[in-house]
N, C-alpha and C positions, 0 to 999 in steps of 0.2 A: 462938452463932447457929446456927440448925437450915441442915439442908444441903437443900433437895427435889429429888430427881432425878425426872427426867418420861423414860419410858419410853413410844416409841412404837411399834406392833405393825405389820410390813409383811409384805402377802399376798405373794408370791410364788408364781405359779401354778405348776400341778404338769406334770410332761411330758404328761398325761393332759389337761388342762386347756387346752396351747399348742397337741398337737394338734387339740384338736374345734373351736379358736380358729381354725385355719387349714382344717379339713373347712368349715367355716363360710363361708370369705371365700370360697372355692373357688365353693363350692356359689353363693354370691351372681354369684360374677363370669360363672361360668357363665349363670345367667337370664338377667344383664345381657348376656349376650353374643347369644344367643338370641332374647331380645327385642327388641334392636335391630337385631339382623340380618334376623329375619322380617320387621319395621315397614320396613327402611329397602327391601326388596325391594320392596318392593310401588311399583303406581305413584301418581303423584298424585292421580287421577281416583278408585283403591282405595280408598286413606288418605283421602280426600276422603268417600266412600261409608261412613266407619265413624265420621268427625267427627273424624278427626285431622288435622290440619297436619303437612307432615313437619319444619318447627322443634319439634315435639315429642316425638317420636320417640325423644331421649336423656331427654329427662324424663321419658316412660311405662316406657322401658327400667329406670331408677333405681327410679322408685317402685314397678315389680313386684319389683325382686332387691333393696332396702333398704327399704320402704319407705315413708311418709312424712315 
């Protein structure tokens, strides 16, 4: 009886690769930080004046530093 050995390849990122993974989240968390800090300053009447609600305010935050 034949033997099959199944060989499977796993990427392992490079220190080159973990860093730009983490300039990355950085750089996101940052935006998100930014843009919900300018959004939540302002007042309701502002945010009202631009067609935001301030219950949305973390979700415009999100979709500029991730996203959709």
């Amino acid at each position: 009886m034949a033997q099959v050995t199944h060989t499977r390849s796993i990427h392992l990122p490079s220190f080159a690769e973990i860093m730009e993974a983490i300039r990355t989240r950085r750089a996101r968390n940052r935006v998100f930080r930014q843009t919900f800090n300018e959004l939540h300053s302002l007042s309701n009447s502002e945010l009202a004046d631009i067609g935001i609600h301030r219950t949305m305010i973390r979700g415009l935050a999100k979709e500029a530093a991730y996203g959709k």
